[in-house]
N, C-alpha and C positions, 0 to 999 in steps of 0.2 A: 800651614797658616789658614785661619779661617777668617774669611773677611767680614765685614760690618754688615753685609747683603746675607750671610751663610754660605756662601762657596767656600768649598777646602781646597785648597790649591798647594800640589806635594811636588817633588821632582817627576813621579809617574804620570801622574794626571789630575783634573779639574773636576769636578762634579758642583753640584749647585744650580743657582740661578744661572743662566747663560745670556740672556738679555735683560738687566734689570731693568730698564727704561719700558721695555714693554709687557714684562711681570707686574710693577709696579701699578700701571693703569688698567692691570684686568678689575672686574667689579668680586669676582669668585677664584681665590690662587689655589691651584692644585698643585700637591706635592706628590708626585708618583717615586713611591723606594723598590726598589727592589735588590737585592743579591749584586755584589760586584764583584767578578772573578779576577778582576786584575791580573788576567793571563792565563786564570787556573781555570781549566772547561772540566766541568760537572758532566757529564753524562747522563746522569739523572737528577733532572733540577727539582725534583719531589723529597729531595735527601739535601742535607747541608753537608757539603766536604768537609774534610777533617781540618783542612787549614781556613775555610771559611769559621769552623767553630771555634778555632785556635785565635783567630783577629778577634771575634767578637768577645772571646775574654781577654783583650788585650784591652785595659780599662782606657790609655789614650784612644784608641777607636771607638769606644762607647762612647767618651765623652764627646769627641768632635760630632758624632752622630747625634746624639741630643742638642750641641750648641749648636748645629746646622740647623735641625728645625726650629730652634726653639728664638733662632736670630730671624728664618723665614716666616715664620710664624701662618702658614695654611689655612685656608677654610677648609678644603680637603685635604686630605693624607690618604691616599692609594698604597697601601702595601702589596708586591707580588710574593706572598706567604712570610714576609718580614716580620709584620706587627707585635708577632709575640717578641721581636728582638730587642725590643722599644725598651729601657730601661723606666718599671715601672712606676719606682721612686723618684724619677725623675719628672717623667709624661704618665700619666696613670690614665688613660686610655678605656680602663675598664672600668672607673666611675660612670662613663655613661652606658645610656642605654643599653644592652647588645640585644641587635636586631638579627635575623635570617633572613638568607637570601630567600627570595621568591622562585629561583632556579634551582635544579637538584643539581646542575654541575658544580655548585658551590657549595654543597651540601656541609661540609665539615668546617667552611669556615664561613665569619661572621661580622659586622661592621657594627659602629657603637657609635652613637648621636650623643652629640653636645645639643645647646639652643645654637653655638655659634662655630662649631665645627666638626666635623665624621670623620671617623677613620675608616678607611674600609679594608677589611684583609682578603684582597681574591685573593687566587691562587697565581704562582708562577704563569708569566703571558708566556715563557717559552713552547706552550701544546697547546695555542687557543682553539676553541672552536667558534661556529658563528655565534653561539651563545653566551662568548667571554666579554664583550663591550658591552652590548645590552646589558647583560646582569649590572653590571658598575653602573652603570646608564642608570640600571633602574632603582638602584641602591641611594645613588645622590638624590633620584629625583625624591624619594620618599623621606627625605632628609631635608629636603630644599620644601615640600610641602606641609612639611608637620613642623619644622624646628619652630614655629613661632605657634603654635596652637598644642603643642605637647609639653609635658612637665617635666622636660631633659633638665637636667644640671647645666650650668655654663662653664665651661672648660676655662680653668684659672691658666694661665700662659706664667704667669709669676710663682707657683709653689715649684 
């Protein structure tokens, strides 16, 4: 079941909003995704398991995945290496911007500005270094400085 808020709430477990009283009154909602192993440990979270690849073509799991965000509806979206999962027909992501990090620990991956929302694709936080927050850090902040002085697209939440 996915609620009015975007929580999916299964026999296993809950994911979502956890407080929506105090979600709702932030001024900036971030949505951080990452990888759920629902029991299953990856060993190398730079690789997607085989049964993690097996759910994500399981089209019910796409879909609640998109109805989640698309019911929370983010200023941010933090992916931990997820973002290419994002079904692109549905969230297309990659109309906007794509920008590079400013850090080389992120080197291969990239975040994309709307005027009214980012996504960011770091890497998995499971190996952070001290240079895994700041980069995000410094990602929103150049997101949060330009989005109204740049000629980004505005991310339709309706197509």
């Amino acid at each position: 079941m996915i609620t009015e808020y975007g929580n999916y709430i299964s026999d296993k477990y809950e994911d979502g909003i956890m407080n929506y009283e105090l979600f709702k009154n932030e001024k900036i909602k971030i949505l951080w995704i990452l990888r759920e192993t629902h029991g299953r440990f990856n060993p190398n979270p730079e690789t997607k398991s085989k049964e993690y690849e097996e759910d994500l073509k399981n089209m019910e799991n796409r879909d609640i995945f998109v109805t989640q965000i698309k019911r929370i509806r983010p200023d941010v979206i933090i992916c931990g290496n997820t973002l290419n999962d994002i079904k692109t027909s549905e969230i297309n992501f990659r109309k906007g911007t794509e920008k590079s990090f400013s850090n080389s620990i992120m080197a291969n991956n990239h975040y994309f500005c709307f005027k009214n929302i980012v996504f960011i694709n770091a890497y998995h936080p499971s190996k952070p270094t001290k240079k895994y927050v700041p980069t995000i850090v410094a990602a929103y902040q150049d997101w949060i400085n330009n989005k109204d002085i740049e000629n980004w697209p505005v991310f339709d939440w309706n197509k």
